[in-house]
N, CA, C and O atoms as a Tripos MOL2 file, in Angstrom:
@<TRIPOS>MOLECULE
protein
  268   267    67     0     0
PROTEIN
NO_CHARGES

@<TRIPOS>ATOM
      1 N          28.3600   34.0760  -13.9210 N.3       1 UNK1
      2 CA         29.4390   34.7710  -14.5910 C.3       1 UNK1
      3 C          30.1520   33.7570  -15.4990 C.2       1 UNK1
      4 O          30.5540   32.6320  -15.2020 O.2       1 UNK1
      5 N          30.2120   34.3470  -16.5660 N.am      2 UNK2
      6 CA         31.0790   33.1450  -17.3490 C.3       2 UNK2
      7 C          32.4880   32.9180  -17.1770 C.2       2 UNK2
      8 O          33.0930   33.5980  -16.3480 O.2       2 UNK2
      9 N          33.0090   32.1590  -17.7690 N.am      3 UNK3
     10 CA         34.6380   31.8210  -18.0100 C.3       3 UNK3
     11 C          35.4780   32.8560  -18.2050 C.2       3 UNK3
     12 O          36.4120   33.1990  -17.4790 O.2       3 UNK3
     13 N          34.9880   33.5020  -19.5520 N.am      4 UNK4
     14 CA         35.5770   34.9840  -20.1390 C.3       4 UNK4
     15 C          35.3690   36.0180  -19.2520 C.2       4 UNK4
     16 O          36.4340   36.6300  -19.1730 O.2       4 UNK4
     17 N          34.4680   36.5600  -18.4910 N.am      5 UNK5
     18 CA         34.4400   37.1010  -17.3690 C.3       5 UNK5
     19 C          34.7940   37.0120  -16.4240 C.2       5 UNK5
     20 O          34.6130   38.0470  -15.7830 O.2       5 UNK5
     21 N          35.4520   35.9510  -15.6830 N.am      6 UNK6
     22 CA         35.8770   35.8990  -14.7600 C.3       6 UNK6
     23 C          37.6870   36.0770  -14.9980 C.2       6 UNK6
     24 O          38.4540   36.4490  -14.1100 O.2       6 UNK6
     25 N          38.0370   35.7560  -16.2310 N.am      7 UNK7
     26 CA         39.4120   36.4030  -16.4950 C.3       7 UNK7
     27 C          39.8430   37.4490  -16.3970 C.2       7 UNK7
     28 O          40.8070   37.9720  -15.8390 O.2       7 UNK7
     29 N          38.2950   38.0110  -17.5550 N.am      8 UNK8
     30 CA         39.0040   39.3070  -17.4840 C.3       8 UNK8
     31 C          38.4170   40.0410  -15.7910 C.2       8 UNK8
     32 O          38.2590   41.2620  -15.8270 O.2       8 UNK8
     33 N          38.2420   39.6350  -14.9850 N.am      9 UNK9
     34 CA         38.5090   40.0420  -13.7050 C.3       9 UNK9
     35 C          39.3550   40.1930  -13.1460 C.2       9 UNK9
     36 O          39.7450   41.2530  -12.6570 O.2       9 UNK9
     37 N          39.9340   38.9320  -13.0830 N.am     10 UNK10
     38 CA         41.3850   38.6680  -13.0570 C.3      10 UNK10
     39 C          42.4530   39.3640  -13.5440 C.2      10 UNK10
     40 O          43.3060   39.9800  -12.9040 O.2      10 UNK10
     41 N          42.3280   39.2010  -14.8910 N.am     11 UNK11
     42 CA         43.2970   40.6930  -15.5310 C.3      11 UNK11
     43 C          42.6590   41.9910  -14.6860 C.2      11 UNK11
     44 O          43.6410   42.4190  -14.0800 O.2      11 UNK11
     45 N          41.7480   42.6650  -14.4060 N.am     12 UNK12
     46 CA         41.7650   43.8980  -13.8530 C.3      12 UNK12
     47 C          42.2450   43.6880  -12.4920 C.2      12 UNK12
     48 O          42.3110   44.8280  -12.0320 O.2      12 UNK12
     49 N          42.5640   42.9810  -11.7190 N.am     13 UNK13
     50 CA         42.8960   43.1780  -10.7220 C.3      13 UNK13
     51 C          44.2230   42.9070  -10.5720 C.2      13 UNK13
     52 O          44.7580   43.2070   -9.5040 O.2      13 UNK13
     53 N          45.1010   42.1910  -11.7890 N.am     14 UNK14
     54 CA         45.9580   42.3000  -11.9800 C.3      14 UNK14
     55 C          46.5650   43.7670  -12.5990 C.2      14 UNK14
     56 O          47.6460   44.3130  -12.3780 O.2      14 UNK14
     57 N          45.6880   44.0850  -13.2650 N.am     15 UNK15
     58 CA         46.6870   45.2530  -13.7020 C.3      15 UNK15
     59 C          46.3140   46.9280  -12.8380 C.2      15 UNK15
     60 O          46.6250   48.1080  -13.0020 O.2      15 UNK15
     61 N          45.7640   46.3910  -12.2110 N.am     16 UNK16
     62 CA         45.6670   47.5010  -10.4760 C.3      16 UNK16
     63 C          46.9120   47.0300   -9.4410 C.2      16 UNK16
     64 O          47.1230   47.5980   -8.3700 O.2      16 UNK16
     65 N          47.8370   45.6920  -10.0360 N.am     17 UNK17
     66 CA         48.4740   45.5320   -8.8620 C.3      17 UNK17
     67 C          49.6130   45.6190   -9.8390 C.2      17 UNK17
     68 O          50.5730   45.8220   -9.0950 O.2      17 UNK17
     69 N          49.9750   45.5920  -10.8170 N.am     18 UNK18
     70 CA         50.8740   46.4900  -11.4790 C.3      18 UNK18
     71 C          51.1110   47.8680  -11.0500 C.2      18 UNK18
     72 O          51.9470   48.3600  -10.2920 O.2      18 UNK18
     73 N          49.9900   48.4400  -11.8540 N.am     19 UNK19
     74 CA         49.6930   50.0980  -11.2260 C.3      19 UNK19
     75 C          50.2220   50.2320  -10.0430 C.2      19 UNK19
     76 O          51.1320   51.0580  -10.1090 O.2      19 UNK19
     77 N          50.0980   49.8490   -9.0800 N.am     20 UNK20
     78 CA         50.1430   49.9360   -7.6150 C.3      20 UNK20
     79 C          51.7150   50.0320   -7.5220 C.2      20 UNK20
     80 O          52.3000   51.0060   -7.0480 O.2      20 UNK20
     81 N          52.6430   48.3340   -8.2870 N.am     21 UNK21
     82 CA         53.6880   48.3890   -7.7020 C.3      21 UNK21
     83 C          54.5020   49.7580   -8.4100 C.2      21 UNK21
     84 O          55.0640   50.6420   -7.7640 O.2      21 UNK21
     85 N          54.4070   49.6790   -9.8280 N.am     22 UNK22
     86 CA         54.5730   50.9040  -10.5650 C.3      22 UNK22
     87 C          54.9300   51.8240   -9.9170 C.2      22 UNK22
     88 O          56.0550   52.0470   -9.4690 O.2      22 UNK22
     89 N          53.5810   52.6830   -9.7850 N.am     23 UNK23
     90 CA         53.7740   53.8620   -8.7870 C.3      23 UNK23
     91 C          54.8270   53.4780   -7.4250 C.2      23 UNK23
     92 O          55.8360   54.1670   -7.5750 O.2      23 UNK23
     93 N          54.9040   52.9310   -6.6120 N.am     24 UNK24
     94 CA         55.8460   52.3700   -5.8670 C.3      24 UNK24
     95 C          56.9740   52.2170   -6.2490 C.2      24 UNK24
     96 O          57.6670   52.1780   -5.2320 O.2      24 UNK24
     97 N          57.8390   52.0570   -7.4750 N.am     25 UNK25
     98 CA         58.8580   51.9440   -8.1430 C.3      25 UNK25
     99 C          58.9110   53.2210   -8.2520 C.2      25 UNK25
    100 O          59.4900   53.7930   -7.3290 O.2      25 UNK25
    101 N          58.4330   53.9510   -9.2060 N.am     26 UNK26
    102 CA         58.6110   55.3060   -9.4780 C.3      26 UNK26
    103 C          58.6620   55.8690   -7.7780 C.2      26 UNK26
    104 O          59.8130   56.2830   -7.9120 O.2      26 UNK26
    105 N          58.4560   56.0880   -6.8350 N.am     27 UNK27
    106 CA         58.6550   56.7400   -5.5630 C.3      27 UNK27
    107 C          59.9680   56.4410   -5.5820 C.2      27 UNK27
    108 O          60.7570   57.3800   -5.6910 O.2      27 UNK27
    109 N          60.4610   55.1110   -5.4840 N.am     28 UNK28
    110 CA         61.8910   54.5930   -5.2620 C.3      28 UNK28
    111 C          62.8030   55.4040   -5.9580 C.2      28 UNK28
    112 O          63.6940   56.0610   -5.4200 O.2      28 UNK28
    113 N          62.5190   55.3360   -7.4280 N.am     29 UNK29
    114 CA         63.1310   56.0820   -8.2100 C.3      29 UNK29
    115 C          63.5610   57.4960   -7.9200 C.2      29 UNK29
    116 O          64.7310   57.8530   -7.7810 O.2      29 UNK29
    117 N          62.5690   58.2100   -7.8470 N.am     30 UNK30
    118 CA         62.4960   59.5790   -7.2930 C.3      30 UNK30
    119 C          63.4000   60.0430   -6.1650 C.2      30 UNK30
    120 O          64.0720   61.0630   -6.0150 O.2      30 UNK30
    121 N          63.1770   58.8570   -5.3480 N.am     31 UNK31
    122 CA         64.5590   59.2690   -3.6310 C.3      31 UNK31
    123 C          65.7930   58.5790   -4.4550 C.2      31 UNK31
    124 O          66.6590   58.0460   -3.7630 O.2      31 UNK31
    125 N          65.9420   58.5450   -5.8630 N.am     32 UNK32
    126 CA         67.1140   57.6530   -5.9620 C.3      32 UNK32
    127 C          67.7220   56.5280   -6.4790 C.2      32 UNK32
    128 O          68.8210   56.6440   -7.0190 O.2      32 UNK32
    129 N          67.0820   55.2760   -6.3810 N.am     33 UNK33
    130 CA         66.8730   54.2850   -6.4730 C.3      33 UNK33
    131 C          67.0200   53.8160   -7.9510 C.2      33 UNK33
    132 O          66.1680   52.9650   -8.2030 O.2      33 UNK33
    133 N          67.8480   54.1060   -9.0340 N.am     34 UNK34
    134 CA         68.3560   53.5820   -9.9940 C.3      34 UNK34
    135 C          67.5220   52.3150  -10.4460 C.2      34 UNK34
    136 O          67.1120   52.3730  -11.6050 O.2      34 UNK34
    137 N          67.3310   51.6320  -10.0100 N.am     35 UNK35
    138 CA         67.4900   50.0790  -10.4380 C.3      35 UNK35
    139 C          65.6350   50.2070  -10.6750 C.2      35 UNK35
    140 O          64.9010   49.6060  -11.4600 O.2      35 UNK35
    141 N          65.2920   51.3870   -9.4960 N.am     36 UNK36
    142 CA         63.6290   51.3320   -9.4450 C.3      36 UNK36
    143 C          62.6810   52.2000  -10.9360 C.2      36 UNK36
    144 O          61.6080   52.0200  -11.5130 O.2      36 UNK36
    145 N          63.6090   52.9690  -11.0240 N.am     37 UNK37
    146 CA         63.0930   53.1980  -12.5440 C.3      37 UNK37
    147 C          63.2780   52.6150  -13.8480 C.2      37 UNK37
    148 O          62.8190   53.1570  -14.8540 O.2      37 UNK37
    149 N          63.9660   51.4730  -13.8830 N.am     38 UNK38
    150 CA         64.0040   50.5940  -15.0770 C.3      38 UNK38
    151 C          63.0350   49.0630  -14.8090 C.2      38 UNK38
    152 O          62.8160   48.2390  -15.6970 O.2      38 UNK38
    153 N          62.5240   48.9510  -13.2890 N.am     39 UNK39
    154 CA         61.6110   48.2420  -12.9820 C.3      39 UNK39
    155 C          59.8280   49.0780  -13.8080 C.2      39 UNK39
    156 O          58.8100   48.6200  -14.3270 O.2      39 UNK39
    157 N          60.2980   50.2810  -13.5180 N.am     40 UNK40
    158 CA         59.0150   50.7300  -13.1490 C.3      40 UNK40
    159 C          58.5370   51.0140  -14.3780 C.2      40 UNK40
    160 O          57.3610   51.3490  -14.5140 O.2      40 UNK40
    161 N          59.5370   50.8980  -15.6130 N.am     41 UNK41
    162 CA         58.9950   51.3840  -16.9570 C.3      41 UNK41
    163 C          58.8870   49.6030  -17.3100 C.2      41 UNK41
    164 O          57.9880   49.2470  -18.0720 O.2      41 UNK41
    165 N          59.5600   48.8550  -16.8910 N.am     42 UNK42
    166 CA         58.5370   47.4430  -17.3000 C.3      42 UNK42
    167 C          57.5270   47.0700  -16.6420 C.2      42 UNK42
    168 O          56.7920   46.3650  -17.3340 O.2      42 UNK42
    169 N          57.1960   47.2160  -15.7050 N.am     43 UNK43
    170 CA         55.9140   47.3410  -14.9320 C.3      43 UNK43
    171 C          54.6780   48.0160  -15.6330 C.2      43 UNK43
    172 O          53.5540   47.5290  -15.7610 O.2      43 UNK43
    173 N          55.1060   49.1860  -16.0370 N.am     44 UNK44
    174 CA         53.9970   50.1690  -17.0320 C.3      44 UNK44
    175 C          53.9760   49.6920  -18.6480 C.2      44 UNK44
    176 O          53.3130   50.4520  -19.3540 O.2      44 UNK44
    177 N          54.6210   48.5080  -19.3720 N.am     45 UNK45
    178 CA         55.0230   47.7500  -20.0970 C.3      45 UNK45
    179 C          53.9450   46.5940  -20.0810 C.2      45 UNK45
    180 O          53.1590   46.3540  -20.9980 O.2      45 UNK45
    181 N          54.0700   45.7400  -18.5560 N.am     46 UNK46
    182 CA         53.4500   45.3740  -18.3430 C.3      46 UNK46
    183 C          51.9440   45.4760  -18.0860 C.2      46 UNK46
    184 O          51.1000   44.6620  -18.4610 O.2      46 UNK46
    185 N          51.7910   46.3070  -17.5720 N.am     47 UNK47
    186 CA         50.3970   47.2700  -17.5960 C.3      47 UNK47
    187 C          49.4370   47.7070  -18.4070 C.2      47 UNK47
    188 O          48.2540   47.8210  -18.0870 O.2      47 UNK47
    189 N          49.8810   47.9470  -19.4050 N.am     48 UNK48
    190 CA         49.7960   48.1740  -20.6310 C.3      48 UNK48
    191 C          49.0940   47.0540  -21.5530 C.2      48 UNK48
    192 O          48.0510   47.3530  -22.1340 O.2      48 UNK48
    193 N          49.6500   45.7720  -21.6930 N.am     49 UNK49
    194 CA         49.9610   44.3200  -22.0270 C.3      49 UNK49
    195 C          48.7020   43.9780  -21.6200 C.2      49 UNK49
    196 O          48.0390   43.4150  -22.4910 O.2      49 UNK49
    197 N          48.1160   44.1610  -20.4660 N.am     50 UNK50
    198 CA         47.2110   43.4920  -19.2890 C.3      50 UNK50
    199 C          45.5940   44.2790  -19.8350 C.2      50 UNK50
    200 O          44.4560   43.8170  -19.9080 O.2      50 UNK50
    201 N          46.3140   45.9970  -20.2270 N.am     51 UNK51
    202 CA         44.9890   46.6840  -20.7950 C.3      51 UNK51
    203 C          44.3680   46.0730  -21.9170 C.2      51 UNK51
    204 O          43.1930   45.7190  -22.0170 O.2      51 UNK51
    205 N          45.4020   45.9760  -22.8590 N.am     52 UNK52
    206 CA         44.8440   45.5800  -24.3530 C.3      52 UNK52
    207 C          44.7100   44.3880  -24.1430 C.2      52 UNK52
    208 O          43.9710   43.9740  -25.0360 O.2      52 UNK52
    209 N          45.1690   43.0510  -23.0580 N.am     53 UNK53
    210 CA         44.2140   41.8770  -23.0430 C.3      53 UNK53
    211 C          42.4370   41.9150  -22.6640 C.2      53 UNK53
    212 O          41.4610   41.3110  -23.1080 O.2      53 UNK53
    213 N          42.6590   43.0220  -21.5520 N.am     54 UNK54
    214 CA         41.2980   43.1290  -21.0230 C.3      54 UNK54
    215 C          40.3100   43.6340  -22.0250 C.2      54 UNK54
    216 O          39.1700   43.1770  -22.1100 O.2      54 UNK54
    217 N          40.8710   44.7740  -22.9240 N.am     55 UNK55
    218 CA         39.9920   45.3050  -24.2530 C.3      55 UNK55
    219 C          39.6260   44.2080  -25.0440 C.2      55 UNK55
    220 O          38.4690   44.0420  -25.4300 O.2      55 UNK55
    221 N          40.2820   43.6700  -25.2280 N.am     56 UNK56
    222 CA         40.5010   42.7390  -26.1600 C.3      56 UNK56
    223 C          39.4310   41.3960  -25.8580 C.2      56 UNK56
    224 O          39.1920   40.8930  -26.9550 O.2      56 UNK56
    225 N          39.0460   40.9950  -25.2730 N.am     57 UNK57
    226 CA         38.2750   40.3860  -24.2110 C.3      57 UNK57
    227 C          36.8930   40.8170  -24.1420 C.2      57 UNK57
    228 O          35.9500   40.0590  -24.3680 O.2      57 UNK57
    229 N          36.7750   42.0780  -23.8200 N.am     58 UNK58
    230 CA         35.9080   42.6720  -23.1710 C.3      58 UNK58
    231 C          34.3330   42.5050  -24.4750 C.2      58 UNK58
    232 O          34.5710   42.6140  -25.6770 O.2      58 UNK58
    233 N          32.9070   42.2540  -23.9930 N.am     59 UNK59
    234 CA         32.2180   41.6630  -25.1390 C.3      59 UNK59
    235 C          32.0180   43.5510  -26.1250 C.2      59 UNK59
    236 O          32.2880   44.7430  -25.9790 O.2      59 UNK59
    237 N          31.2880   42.4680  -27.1970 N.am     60 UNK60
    238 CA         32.1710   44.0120  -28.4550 C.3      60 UNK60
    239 C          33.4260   44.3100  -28.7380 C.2      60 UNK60
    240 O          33.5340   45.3700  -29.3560 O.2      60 UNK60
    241 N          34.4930   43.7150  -28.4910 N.am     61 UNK61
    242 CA         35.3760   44.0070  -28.6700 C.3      61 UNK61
    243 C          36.2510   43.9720  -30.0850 C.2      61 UNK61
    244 O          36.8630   42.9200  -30.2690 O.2      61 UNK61
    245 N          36.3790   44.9690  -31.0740 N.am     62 UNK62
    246 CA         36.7750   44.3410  -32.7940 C.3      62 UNK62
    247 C          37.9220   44.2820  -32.4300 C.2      62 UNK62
    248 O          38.7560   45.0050  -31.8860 O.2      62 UNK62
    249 N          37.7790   42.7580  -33.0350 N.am     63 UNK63
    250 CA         39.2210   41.8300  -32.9880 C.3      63 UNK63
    251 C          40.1530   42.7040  -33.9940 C.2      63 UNK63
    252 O          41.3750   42.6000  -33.8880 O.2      63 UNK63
    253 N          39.5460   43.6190  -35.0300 N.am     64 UNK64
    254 CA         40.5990   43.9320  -36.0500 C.3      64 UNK64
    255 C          41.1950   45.2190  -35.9090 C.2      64 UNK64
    256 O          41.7240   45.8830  -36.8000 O.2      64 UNK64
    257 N          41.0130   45.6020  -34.3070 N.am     65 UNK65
    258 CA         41.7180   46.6050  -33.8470 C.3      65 UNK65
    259 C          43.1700   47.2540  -34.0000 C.2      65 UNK65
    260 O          43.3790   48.4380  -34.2650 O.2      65 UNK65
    261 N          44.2110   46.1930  -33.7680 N.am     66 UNK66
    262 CA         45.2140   46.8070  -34.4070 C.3      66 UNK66
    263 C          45.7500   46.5100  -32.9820 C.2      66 UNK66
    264 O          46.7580   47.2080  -32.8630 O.2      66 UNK66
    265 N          45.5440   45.7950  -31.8380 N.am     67 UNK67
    266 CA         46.2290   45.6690  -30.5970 C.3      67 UNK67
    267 C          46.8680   44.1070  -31.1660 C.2      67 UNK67
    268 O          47.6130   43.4440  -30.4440 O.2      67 UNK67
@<TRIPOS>BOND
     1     1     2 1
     2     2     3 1
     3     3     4 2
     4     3     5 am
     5     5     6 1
     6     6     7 1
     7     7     8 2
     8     7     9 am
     9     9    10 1
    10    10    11 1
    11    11    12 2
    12    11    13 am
    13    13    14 1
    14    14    15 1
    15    15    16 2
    16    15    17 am
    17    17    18 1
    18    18    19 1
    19    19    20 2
    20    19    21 am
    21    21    22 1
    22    22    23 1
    23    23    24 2
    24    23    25 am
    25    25    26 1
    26    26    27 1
    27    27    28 2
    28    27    29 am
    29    29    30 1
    30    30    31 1
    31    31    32 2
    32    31    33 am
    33    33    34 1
    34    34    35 1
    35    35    36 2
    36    35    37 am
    37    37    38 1
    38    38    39 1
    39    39    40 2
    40    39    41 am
    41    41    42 1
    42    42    43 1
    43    43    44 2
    44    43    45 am
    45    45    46 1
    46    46    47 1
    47    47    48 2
    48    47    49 am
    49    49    50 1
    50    50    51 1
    51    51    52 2
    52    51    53 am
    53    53    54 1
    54    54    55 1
    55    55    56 2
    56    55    57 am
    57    57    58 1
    58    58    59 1
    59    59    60 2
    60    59    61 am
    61    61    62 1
    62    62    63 1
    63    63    64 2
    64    63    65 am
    65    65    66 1
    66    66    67 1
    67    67    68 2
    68    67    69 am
    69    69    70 1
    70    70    71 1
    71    71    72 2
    72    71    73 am
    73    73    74 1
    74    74    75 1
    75    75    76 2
    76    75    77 am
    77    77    78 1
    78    78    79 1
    79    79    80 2
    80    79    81 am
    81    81    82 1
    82    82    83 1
    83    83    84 2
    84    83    85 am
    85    85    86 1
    86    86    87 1
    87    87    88 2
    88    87    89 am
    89    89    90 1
    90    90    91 1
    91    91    92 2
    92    91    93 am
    93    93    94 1
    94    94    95 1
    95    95    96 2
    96    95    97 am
    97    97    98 1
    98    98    99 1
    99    99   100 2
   100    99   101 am
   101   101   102 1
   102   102   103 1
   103   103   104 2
   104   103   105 am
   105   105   106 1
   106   106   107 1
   107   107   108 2
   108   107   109 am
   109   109   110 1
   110   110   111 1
   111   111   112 2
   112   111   113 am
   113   113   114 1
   114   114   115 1
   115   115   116 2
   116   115   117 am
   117   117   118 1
   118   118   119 1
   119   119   120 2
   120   119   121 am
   121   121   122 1
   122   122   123 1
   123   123   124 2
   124   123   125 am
   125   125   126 1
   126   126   127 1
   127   127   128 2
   128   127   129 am
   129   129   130 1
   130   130   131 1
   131   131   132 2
   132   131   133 am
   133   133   134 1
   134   134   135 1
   135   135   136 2
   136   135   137 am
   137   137   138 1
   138   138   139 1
   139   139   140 2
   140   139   141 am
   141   141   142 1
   142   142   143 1
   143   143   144 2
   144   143   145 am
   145   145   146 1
   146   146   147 1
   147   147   148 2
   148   147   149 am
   149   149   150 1
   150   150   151 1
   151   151   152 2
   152   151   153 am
   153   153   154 1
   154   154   155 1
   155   155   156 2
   156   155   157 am
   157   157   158 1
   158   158   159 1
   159   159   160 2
   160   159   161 am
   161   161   162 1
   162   162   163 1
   163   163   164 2
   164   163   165 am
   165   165   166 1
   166   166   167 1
   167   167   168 2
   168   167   169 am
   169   169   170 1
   170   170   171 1
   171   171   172 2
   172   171   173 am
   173   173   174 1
   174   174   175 1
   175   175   176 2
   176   175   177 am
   177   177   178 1
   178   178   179 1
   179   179   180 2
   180   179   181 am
   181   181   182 1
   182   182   183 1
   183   183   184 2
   184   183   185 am
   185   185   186 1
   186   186   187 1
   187   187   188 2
   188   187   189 am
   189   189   190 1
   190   190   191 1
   191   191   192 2
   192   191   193 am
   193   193   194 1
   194   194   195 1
   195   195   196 2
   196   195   197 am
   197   197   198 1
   198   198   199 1
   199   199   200 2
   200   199   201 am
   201   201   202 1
   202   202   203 1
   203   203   204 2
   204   203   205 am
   205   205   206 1
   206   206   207 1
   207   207   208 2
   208   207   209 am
   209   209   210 1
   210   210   211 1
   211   211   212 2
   212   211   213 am
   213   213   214 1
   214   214   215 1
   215   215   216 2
   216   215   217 am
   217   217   218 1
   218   218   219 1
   219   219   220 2
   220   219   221 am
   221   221   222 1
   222   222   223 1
   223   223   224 2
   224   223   225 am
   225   225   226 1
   226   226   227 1
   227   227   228 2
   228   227   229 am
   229   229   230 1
   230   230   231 1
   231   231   232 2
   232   231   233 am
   233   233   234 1
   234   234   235 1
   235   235   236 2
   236   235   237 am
   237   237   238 1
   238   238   239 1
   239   239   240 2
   240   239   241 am
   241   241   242 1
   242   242   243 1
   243   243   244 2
   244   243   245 am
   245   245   246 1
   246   246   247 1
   247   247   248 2
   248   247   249 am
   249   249   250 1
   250   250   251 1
   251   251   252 2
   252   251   253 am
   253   253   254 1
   254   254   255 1
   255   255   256 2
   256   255   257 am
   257   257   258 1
   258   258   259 1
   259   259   260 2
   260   259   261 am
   261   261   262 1
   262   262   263 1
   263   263   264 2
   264   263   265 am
   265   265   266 1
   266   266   267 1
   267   267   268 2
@<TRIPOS>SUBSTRUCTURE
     1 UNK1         2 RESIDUE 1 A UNK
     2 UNK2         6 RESIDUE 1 A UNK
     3 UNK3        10 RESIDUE 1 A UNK
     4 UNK4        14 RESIDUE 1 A UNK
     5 UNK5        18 RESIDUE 1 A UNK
     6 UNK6        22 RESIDUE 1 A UNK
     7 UNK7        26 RESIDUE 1 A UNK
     8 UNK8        30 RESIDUE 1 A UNK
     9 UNK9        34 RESIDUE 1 A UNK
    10 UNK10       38 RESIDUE 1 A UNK
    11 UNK11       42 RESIDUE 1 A UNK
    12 UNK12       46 RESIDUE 1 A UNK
    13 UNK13       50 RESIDUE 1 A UNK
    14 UNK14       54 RESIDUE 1 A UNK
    15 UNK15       58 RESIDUE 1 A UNK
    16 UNK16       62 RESIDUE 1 A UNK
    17 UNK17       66 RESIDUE 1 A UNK
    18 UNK18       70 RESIDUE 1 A UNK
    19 UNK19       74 RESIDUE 1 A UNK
    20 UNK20       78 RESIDUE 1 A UNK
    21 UNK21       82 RESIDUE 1 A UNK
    22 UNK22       86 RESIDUE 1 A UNK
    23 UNK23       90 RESIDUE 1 A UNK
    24 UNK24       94 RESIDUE 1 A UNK
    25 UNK25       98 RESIDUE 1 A UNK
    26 UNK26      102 RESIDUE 1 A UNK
    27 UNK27      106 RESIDUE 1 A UNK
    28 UNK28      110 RESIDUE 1 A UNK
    29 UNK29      114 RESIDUE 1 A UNK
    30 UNK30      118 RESIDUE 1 A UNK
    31 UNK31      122 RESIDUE 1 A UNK
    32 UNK32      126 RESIDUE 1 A UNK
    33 UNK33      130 RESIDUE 1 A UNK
    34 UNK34      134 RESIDUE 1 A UNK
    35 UNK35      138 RESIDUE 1 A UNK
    36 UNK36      142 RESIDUE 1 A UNK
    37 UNK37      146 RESIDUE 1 A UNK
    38 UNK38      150 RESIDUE 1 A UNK
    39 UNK39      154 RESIDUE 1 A UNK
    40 UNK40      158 RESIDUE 1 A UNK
    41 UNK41      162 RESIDUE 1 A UNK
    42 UNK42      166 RESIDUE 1 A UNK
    43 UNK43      170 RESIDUE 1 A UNK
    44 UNK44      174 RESIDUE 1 A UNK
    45 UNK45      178 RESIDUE 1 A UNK
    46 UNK46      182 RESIDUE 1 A UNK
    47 UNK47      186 RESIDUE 1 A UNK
    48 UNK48      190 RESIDUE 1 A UNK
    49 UNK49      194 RESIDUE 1 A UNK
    50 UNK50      198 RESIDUE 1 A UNK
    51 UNK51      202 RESIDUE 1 A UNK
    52 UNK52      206 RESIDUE 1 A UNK
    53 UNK53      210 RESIDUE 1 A UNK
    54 UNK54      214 RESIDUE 1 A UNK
    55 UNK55      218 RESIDUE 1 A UNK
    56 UNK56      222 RESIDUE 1 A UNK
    57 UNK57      226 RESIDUE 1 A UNK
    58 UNK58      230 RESIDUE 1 A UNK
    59 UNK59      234 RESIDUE 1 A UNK
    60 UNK60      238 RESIDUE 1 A UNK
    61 UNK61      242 RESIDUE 1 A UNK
    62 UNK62      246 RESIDUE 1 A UNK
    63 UNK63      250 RESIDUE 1 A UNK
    64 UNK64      254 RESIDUE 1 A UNK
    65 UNK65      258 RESIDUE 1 A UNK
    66 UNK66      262 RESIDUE 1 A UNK
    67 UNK67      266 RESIDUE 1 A UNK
């Protein structure tokens, strides 16, 4: 496995543990939790960030995409 592959591994399993806390924020939110829905929209911010690195990365990928 190369170098570049093994990152972007890394990024996917990072941005499954975004996802994860995300959704977990948003629950918080839902019973209430104020503070958990302004986490949870930077989390999905973050998430986001983590996709278009992994695209971006990924082989084939045109650099002149617009990410």
């Amino acid at each position: 496995m190369s170098d570049l592959a093994v990152i972007v591994e890394q990024l996917r399993v990072i941005e499954e543990q975004l996802r994860d806390l995300a959704y977990e924020r948003l629950r918080a939110a839902a019973a209430g939790n104020a503070d958990a829905a302004d986490d949870e929209k930077r989390l999905l911010r973050a998430r986001r960030a983590v996709e278009r690195a992994v695209h971006a990365l990924e082989p084939g990928a045109d650099v002149d995409e617009g990410y």
